[in-house]
Residue frames relative to the residue before (quaternion, step in Angstrom):
aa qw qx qy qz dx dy dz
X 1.0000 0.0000 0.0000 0.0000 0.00 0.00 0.00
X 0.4352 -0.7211 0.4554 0.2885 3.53 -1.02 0.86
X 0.0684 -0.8238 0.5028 0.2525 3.81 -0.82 0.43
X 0.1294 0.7841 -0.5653 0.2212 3.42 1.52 0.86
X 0.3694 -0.5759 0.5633 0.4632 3.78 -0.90 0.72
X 0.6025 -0.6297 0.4598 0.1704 2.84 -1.81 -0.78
X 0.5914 -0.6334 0.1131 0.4860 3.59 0.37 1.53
X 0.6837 0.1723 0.1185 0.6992 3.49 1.26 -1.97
X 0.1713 -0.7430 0.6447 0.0549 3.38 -1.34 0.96
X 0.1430 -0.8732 0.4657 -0.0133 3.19 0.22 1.61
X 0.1571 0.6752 -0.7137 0.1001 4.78 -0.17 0.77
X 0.4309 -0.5454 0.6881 0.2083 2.38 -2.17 0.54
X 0.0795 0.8634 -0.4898 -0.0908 4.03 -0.70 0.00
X 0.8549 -0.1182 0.1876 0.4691 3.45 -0.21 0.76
X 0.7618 -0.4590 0.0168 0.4568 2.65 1.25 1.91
X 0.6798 0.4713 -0.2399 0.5081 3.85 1.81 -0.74
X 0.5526 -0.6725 0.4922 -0.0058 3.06 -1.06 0.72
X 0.3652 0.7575 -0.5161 0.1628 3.88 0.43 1.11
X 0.3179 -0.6672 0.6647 0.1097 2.95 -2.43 0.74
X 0.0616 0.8745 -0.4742 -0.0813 2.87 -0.58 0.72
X 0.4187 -0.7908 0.3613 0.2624 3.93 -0.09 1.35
X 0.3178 -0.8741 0.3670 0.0201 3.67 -0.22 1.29
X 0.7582 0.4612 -0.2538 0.3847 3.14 1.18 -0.19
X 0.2045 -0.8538 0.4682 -0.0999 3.31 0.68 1.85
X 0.5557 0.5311 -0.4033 0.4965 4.01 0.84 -0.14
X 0.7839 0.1498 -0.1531 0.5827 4.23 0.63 -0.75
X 0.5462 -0.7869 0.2279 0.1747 3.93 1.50 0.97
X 0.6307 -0.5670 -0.0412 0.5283 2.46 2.04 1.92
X 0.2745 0.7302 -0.6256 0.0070 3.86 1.18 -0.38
X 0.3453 -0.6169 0.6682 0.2318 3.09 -1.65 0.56
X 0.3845 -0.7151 0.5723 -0.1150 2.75 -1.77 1.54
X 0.5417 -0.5699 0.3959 0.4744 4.02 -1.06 0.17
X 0.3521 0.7540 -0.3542 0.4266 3.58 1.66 -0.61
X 0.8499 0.4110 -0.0552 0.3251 3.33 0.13 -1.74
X 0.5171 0.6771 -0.0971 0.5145 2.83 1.34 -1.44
X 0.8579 -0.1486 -0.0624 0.4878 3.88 0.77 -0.70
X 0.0002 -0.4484 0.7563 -0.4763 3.11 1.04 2.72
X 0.7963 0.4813 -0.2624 0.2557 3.53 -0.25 -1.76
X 0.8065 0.3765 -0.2931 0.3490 3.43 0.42 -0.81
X 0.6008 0.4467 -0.4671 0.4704 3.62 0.90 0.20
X 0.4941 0.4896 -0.4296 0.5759 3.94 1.19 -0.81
X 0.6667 0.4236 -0.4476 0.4192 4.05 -0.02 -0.60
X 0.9566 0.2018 -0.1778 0.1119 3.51 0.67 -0.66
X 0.1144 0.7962 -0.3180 0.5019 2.26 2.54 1.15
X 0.6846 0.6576 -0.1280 0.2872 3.08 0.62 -1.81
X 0.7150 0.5109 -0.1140 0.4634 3.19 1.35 -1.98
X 0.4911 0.5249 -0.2547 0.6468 3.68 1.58 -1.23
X 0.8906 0.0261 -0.3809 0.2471 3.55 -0.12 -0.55
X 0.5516 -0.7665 0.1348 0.3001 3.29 1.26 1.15
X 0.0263 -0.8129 0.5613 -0.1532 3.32 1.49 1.33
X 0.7751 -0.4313 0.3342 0.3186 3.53 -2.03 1.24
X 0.6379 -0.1884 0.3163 0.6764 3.69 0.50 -1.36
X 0.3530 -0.5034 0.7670 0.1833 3.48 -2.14 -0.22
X 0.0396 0.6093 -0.7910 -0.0387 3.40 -1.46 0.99
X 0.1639 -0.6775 0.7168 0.0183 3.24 -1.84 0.74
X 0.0885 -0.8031 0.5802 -0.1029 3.55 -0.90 1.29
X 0.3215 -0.5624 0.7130 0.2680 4.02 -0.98 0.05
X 0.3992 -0.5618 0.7118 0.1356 3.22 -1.80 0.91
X 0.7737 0.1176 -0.3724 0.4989 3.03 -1.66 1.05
X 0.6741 -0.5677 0.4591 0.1114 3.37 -1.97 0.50
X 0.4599 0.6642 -0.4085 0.4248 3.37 1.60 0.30
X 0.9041 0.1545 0.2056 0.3413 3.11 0.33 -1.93
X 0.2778 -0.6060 0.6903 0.2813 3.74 -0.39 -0.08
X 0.4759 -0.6586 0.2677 0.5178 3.72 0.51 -1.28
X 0.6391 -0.6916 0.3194 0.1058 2.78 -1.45 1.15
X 0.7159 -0.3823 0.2016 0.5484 3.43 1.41 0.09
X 0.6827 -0.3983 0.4432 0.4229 3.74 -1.39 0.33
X 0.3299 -0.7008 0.5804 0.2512 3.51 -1.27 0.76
X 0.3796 -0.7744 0.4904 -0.1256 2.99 -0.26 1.79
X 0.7496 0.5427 -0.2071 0.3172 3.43 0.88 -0.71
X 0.5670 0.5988 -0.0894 0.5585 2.75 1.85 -0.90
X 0.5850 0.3520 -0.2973 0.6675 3.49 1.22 -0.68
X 0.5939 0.4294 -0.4493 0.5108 3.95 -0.06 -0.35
X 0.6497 0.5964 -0.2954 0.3672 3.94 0.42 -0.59
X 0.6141 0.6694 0.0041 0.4181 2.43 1.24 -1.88
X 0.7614 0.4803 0.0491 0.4325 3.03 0.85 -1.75
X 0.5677 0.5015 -0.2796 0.5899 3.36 1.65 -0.38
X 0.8110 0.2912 -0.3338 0.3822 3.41 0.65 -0.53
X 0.6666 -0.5897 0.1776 0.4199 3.31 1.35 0.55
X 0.1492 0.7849 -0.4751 0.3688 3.58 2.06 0.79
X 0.2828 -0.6802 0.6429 0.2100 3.71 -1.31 0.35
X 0.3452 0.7351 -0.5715 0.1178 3.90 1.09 -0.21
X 0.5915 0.5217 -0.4675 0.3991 4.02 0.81 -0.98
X 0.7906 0.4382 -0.2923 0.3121 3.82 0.87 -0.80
X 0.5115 0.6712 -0.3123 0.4363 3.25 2.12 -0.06
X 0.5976 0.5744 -0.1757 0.5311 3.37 1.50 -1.68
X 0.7039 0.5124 -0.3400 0.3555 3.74 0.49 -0.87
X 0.6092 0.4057 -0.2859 0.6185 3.49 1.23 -1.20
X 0.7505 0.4313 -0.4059 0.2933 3.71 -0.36 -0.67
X 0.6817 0.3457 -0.3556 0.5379 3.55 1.41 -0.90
X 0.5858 0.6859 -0.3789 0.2070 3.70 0.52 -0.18
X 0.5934 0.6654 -0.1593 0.4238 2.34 2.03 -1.42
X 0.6007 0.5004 -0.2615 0.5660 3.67 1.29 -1.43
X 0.5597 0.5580 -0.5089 0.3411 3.69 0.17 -0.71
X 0.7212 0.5120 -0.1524 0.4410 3.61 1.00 -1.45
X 0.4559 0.6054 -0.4254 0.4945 3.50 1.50 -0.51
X 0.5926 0.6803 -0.2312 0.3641 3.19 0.61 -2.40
X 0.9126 0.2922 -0.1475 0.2449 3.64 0.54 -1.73
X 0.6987 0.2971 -0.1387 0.6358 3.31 2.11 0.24
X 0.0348 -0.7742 0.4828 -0.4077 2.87 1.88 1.95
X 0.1604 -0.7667 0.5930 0.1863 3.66 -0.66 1.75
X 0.6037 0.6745 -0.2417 0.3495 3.71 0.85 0.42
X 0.2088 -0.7426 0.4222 0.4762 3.16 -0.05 -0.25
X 0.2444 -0.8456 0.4733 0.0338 3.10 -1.32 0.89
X 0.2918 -0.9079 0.3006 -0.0121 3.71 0.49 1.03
X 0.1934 0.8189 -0.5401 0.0181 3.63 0.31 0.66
X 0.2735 -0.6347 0.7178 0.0846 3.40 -1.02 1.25
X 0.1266 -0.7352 0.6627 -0.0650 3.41 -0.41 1.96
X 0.1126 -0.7802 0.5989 -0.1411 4.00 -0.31 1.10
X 0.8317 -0.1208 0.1325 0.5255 3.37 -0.55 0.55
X 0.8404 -0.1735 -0.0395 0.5119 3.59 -1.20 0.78
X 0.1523 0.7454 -0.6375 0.1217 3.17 -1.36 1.16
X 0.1830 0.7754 -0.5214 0.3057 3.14 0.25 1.36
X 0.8907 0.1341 -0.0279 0.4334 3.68 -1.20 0.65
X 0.8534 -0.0502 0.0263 0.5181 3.21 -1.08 -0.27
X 0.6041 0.4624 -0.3300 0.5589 3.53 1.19 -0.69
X 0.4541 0.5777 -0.3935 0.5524 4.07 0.83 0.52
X 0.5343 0.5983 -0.3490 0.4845 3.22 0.82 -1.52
X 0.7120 0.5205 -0.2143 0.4198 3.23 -0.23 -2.01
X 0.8602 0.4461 -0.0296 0.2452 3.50 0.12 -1.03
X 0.7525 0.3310 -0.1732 0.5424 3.67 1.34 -1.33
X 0.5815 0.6593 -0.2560 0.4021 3.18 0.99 -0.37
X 0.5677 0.3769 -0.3632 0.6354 4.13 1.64 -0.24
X 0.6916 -0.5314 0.4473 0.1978 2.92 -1.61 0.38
X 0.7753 0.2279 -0.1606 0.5667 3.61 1.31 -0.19
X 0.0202 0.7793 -0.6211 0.0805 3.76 -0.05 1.31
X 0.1055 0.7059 -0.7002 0.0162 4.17 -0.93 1.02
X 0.3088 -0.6910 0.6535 -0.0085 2.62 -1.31 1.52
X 0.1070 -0.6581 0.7435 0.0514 3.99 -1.19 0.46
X 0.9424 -0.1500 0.1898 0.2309 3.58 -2.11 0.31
X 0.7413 0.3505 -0.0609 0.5692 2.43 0.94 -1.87
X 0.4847 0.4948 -0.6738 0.2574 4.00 0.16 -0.45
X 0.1941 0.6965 -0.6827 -0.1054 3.27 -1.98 0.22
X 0.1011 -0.8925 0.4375 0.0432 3.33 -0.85 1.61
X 0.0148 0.6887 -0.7210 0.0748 3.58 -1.26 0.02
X 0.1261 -0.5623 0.8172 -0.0122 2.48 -2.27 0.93
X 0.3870 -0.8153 0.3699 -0.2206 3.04 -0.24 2.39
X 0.7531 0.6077 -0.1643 0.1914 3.13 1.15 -0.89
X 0.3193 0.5887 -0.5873 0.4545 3.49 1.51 0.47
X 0.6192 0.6778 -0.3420 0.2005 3.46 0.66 -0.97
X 0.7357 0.3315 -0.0308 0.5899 3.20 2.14 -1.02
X 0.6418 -0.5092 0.3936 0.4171 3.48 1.21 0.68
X 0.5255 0.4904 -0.4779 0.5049 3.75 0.66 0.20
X 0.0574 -0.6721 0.6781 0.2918 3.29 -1.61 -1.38
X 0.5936 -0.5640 0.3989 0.4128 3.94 -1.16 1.50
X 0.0366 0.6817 -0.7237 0.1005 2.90 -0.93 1.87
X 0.7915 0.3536 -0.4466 0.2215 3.57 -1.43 -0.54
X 0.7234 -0.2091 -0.1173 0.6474 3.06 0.26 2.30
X 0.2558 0.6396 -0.7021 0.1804 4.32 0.38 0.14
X 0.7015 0.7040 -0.0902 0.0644 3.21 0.48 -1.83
X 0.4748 0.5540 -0.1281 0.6718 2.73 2.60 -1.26
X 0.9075 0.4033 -0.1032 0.0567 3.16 0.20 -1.65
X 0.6392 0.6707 -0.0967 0.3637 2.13 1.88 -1.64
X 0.6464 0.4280 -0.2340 0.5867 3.77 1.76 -0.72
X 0.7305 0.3424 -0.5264 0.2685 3.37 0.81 0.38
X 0.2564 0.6969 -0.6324 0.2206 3.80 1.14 0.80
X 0.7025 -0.4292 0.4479 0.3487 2.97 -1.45 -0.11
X 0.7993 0.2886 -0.1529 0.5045 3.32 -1.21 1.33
X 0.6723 -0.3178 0.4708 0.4748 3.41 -1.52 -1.28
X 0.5191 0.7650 -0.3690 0.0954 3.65 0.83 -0.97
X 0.5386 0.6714 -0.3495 0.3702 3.29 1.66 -0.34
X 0.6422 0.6109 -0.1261 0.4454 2.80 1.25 -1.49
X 0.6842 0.3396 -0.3057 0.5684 3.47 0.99 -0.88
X 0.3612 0.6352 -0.5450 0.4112 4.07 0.76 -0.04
X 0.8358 0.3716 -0.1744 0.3647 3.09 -0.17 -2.34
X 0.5253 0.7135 -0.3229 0.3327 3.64 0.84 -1.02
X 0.8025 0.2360 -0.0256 0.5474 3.41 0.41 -2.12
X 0.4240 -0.5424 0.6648 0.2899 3.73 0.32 -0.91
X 0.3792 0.7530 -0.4801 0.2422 3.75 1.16 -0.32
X 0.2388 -0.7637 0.5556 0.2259 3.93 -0.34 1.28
X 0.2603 -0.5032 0.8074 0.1647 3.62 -2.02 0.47
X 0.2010 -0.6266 0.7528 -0.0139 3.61 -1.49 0.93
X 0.9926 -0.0311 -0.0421 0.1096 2.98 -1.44 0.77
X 0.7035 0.0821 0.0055 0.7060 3.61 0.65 -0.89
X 0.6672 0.5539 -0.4032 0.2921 3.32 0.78 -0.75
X 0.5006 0.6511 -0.3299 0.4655 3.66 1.51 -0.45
X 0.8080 0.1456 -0.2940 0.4894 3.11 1.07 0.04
X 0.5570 0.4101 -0.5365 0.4835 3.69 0.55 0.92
X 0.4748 0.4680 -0.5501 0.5029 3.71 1.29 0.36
X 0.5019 -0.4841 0.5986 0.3942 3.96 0.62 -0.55
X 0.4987 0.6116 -0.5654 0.2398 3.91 0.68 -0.05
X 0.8032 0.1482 -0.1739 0.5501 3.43 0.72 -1.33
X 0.4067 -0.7199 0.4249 0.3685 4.18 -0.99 0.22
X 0.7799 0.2967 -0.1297 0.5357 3.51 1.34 -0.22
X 0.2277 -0.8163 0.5308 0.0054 3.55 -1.25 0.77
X 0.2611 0.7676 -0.5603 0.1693 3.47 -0.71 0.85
X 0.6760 -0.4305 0.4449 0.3997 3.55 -1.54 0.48
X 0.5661 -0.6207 0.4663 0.2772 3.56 -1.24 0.49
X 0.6805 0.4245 -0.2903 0.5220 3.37 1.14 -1.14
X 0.7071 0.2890 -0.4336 0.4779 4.09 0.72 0.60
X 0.4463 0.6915 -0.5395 0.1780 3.62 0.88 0.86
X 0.6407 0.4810 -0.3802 0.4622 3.56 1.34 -0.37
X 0.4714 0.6152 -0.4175 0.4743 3.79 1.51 0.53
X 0.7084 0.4604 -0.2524 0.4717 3.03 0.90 -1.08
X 0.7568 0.2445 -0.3522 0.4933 3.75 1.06 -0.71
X 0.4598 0.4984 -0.5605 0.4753 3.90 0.48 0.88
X 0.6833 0.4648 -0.4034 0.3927 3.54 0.95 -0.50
X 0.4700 0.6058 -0.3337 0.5484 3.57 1.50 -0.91
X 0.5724 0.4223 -0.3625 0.6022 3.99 -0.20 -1.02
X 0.7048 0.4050 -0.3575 0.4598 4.00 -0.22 -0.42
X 0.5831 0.5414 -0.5035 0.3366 3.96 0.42 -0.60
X 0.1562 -0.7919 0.5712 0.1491 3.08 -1.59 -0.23
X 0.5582 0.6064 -0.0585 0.5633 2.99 2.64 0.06
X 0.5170 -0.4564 0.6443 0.3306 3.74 -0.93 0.00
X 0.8644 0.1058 -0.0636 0.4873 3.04 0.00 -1.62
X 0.0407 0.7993 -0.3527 0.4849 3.26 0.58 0.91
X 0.7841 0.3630 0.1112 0.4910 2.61 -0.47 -2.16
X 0.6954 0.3613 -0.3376 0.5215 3.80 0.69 -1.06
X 0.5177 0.5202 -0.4886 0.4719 4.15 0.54 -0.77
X 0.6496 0.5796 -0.3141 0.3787 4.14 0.45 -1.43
X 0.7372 0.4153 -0.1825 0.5008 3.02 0.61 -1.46
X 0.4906 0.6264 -0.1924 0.5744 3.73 0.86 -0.88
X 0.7738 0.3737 -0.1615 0.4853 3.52 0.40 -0.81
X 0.6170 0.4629 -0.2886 0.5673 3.77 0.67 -1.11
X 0.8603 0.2866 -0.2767 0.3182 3.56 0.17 -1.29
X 0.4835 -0.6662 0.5674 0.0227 3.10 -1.75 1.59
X 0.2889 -0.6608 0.6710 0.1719 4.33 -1.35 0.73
X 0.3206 -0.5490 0.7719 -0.0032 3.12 -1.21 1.98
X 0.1428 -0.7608 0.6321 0.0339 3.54 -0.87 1.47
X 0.2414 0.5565 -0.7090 0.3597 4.21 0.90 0.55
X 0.5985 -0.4646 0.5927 0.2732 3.33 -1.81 0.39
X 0.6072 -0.4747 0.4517 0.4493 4.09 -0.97 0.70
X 0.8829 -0.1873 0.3964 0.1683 3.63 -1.29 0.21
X 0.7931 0.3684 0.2206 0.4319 2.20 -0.75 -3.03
X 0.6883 0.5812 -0.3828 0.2049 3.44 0.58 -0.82
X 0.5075 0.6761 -0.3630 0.3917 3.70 0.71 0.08
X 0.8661 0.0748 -0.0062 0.4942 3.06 1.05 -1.48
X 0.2959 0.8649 -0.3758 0.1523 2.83 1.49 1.24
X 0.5625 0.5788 -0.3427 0.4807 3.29 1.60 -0.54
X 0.5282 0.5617 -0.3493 0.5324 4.09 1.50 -0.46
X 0.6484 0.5972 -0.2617 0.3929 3.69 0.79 -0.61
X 0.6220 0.3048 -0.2967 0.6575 3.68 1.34 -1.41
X 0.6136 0.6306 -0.3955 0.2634 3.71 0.53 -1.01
X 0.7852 0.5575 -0.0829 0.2565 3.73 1.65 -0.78
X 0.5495 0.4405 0.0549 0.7078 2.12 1.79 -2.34
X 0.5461 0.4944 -0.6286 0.2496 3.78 -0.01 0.54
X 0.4902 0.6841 -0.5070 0.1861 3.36 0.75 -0.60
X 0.5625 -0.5658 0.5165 0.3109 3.79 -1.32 -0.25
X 0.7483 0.4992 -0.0140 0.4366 3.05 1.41 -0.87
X 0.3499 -0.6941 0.4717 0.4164 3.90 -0.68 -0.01
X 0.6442 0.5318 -0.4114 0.3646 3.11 0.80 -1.44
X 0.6120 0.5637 -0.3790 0.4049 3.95 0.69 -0.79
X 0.7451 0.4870 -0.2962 0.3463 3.53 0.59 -0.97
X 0.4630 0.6714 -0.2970 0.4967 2.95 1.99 -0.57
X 0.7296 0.4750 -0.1968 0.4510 3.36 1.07 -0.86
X 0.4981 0.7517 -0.2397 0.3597 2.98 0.93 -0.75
X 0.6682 0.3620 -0.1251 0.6378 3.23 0.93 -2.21
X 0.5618 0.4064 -0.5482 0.4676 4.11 -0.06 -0.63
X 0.6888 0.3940 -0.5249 0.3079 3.73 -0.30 -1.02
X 0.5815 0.7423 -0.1820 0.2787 3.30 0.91 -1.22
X 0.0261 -0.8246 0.5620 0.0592 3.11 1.13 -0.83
X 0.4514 0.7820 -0.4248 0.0647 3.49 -0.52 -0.40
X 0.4126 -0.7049 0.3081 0.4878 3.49 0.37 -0.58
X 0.4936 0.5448 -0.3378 0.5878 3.01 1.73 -0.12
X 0.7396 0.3693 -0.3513 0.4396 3.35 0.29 -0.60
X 0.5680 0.5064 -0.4523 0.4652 3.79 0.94 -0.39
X 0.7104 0.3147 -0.4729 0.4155 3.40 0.14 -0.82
X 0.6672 0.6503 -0.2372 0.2751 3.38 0.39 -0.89
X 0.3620 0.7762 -0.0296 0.5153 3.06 2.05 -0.44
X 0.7665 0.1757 0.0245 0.6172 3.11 0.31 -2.46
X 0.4919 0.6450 -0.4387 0.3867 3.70 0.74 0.48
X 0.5788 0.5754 -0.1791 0.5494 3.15 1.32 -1.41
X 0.6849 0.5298 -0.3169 0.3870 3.27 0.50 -1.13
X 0.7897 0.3732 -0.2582 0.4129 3.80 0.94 -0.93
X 0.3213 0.6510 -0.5689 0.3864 3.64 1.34 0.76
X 0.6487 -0.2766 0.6127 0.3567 2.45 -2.46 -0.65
X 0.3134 -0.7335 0.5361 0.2765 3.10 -0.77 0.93
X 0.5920 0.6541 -0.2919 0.3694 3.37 1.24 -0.74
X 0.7012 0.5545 -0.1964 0.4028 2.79 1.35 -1.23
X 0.2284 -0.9488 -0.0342 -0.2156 2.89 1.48 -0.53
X 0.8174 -0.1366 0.4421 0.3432 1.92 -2.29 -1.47
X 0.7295 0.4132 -0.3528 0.4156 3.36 0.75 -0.92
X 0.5368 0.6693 -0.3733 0.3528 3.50 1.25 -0.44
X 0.7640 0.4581 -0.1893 0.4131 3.40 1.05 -0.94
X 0.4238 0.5454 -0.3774 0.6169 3.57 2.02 0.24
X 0.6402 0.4688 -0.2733 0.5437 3.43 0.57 -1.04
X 0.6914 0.2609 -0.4935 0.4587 4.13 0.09 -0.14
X 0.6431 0.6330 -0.3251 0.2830 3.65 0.87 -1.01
X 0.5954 0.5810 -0.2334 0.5035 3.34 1.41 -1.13
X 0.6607 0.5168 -0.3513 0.4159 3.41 0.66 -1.65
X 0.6562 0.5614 -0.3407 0.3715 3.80 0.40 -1.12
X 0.7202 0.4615 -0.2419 0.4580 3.74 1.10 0.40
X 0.8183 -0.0280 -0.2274 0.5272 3.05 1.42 -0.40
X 0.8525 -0.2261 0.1401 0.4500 3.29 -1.87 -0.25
X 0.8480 -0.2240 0.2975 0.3770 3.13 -1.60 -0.48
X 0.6562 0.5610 -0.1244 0.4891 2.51 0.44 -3.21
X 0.7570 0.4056 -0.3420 0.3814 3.90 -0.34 -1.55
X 0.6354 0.5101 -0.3361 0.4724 4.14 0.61 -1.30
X 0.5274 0.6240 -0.2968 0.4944 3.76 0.99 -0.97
X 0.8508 0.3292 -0.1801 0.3678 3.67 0.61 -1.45
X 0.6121 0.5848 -0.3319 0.4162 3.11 1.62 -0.32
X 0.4262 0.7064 -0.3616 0.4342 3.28 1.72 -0.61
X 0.6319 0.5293 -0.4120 0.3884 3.64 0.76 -1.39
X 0.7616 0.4646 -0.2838 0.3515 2.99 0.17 -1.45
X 0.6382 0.4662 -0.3599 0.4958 3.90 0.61 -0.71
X 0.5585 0.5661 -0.3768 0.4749 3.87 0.96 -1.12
X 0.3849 0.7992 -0.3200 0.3327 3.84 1.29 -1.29
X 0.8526 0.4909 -0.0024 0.1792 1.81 -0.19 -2.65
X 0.7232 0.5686 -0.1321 0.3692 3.02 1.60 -1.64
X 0.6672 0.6538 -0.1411 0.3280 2.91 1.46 -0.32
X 0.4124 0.1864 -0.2249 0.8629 3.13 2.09 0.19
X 0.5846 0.4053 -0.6344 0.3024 3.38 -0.64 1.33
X 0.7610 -0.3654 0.3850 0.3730 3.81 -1.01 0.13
X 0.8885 0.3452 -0.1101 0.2817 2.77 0.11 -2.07
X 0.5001 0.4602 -0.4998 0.5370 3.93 1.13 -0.39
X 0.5556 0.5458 -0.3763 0.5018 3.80 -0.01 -0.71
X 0.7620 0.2195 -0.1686 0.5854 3.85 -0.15 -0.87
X 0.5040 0.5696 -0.5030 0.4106 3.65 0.01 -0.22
X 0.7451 0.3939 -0.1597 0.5139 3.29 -0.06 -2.03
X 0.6706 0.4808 -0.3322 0.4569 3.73 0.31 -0.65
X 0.7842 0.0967 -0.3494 0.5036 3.84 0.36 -0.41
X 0.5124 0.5314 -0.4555 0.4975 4.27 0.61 0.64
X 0.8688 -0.0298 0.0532 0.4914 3.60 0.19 -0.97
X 0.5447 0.6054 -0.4031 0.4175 3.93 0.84 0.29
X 0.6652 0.1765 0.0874 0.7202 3.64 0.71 -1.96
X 0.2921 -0.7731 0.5312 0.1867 3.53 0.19 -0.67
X 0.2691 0.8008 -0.4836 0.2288 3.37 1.13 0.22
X 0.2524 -0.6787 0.6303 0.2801 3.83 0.82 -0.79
X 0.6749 0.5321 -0.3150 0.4026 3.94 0.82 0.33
X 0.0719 0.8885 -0.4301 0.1427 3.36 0.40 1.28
X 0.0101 0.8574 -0.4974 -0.1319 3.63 -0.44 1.17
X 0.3066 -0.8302 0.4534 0.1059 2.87 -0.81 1.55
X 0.2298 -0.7393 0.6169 0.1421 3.44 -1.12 0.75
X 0.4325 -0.3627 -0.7635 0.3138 1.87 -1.43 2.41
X 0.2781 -0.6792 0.6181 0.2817 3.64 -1.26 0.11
X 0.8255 0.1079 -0.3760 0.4068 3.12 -0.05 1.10
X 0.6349 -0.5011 0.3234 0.4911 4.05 -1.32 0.52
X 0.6596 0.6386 -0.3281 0.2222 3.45 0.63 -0.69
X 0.5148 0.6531 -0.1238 0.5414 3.07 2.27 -1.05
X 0.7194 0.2930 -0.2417 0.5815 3.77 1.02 -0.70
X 0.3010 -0.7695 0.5619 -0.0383 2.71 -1.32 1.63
X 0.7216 -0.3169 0.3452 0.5096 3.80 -1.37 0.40
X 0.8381 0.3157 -0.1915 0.4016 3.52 0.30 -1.06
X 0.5761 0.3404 -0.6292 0.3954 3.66 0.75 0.20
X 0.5960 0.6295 -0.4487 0.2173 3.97 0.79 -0.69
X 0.6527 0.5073 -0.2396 0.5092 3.32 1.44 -1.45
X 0.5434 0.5451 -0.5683 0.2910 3.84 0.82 0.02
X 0.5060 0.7179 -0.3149 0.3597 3.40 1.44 -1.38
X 0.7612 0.3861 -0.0787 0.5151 3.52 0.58 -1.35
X 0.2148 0.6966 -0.5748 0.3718 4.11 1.18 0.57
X 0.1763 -0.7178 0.5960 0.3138 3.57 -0.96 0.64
X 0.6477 -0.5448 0.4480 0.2881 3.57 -1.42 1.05
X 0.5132 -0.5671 0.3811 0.5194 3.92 -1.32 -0.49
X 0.6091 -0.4719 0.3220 0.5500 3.58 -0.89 0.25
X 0.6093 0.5180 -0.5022 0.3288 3.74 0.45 -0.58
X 0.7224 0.5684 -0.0942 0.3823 3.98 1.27 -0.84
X 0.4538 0.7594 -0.2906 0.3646 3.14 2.09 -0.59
X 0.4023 -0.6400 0.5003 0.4222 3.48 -0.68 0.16
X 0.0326 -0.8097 0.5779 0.0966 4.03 -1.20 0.79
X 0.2219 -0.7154 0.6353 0.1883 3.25 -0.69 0.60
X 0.2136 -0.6068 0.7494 0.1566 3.09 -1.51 1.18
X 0.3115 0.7965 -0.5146 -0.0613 3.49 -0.46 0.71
């Protein structure tokens, strides 16, 4: 008999419904494994009209740290389709997640980044503590902030989405929730209060008075807030090459570093990243969700996911050569290949 734990611990308690991501040694990444424990428990749960659903990460590090990329890049080298299996199945739940008749409650602790977003921005109750620390990393790897980025990420306030998805630039703690990422704050050492107090509702609204109640106002000023008027003032353009400009005119020191960050993306990524916030800001979820496939696709016969993941988490070198290597090099048509719709048999569907 195997005594491997188990990826997702999935109970029912007093009427509530929890998940809790188990794999605290690689900082919960979500897997195809996980990915389809959760969605049938999510839609049991909803049918059998349990109180709400919380979802946590085991151990004190992470909530999770993103999709296990590596494995699909692996995968993907030897000519495996798992990246095109994992994309539709987690894309699909993200969209579950975002038209969840329940409430649905993710206690995002330590690292929250990627696919662990997915999981997380998409319910109607996100609490962040000290320790949360998010990002959406993935120009950094030849991708661009997908499961739901596209929806969300343009409807913060301002540009700030745009500068999220762009840089990968992390927010920590309280700040997750003057960006609007998470709706509730609290210390870490009163989150197993707060879920014993949940397990006790018997309400919707309830649950919102609980939550409402536990969470506490971090009165430091946002972060972002200095250079927030440099952010809409940059990141409005349509374009990279402009934003590029933008920050040089700028000079600042913000804008330099910011700048020599940009510089060590995908260009591809990018570009296509910055179609993908512009687009998303127009439509639904489900539809932003389906363009994702296709671009997620797209990425998947390109170079740069492949070489990304390989010089960050494969070799580790931190020395990726991207092809084109620079914005000037990616044209209208590699971006618009990314965004090709698939055949109908390949489309993303939501059963929802």
């Amino acid at each position: 008999m195997s005594t491997e734990a188990p990826d997702v611990i999935l109970e029912e308690i007093n009427n509530k419904g929890i998940i809790t991501l188990n794999r605290p040694k690689v900082l919960n990444a979500l897997d195809l494994s996980m990915v389809k424990k959760i969605v049938p428990a999510l839609q049991k749960w909803e049918k059998d009209g349990k109180v709400c659903v919380i979802v946590k990460g085991a151990g004190e590090k992470s909530f999770c740290a993103g999709g296990d990329v590596k494995n699909i890049v692996l995968d993907g080298m030897k000519g495996g389709k798992l990246g095109h299996e994992f994309f539709r199945e987690e894309y699909a739940m993200n969209g579950m997640i975002g038209n969840y008749k329940i409430p649905y409650i993710a206690l995002i602790d330590g690292i929250v980044m990627g696919g662990g977003v997915g999981l997380s921005v998409h319910g109607k109750y996100r609490v962040a503590t000290e320790r949360s620390l998010f990002a959406m990393p993935e120009t950094q790897i030849g991708l661009f902030p997908d499961v739901g980025g596209s929806y969300f990420l343009p409807r913060l306030k301002g540009k700030i989405g745009s500068y999220l998805a762009l840089t990968g630039e992390r927010l920590k703690g309280a700040d997750l929730l003057k960006a609007k990422i998470a709706t509730h704050y609290i210390t870490s050492n009163k989150l197993q209060d707060l879920e014993n107090a949940i397990v006790q509702c018997q309400s919707a609204s309830e649950i919102e008075r609980t939550l409402d109640k536990f969470s506490i106002q971090d009165n430091n000023p946002f972060v972002l807030e200095p250079v927030i008027d440099k952010i809409d003032a940059c990141f409005s353009s349509n374009s990279v090459e402009q934003i590029f400009e933008r920050l040089e005119k700028d000079g600042s020191d913000w804008a330099i570093k910011t700048l020599g960050k940009l510089k060590k993306m995908s260009p591809t990524s990018l570009k296509v990243t910055l179609k993908i916030i512009n687009e998303g800001k127009k439509l639904s979820l489900i539809e932003a969700l389906q363009v994702e496939y296709r671009v997620a696709v797209g990425c998947l016969s390109h170079h740069d996911f492949y070489e990304g993941v390989r010089a960050l988490l494969v070799d580790k070198d931190q020395n990726p050569k991207w092809k084109p290597s620079t914005v000037r090099e990616v044209t209208d048509d590699i971006v618009d290949r990314h965004f090709a719709r698939l055949s109908e048999d390949k489309e993303l569907k939501h059963k929802l």
